[in-house]
N, C-alpha and C positions, 0 to 999 in steps of 0.2 A: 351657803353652799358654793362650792369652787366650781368654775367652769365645767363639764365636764358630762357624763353621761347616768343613770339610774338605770339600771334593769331590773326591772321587776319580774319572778318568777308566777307562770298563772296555771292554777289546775283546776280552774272554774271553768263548768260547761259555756254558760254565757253569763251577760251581766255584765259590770262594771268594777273597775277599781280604784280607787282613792291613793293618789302620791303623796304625800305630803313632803312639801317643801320649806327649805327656809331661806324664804323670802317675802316681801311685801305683801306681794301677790296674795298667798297661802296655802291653797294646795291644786295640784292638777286632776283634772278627774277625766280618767279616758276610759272610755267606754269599747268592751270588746265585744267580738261574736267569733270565739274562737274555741275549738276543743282544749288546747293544749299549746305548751310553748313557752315564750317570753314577749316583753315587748321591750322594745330600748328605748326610752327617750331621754333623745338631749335637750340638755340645756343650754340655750347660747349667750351668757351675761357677756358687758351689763345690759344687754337690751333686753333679756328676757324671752329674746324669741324660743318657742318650744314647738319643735317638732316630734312627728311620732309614725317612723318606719315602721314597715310591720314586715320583717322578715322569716318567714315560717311556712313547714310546710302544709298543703290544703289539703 
């Protein structure tokens, strides 16, 4: 997967979502508590670091 960012679209009350990636790793699992929205997370190769903003309204 290229540098770059996934935004996943969510219409689940709560719960969890599974990213899958491709890479070593395997997959990301971020856990939301949100009505509605998106969450964006980038990815920052080759380190791998993954962060996960959460810009949306409450």
């Amino acid at each position: 997967l290229p540098a770059g960012t996934i935004t996943v679209p969510i219409d689940l009350p709560s719960g969890t979502i599974t990213v899958p990636i491709d890479l070593p790793s395997g997959t990301i699992t971020v856990p939301i508590d949100l009505p509605t929205g998106t969450i964006t997370v980038p990815i920052d190769l080759p380190t791998g670091t993954i962060t996960v903003p959460i810009d949306l309204p409450t």
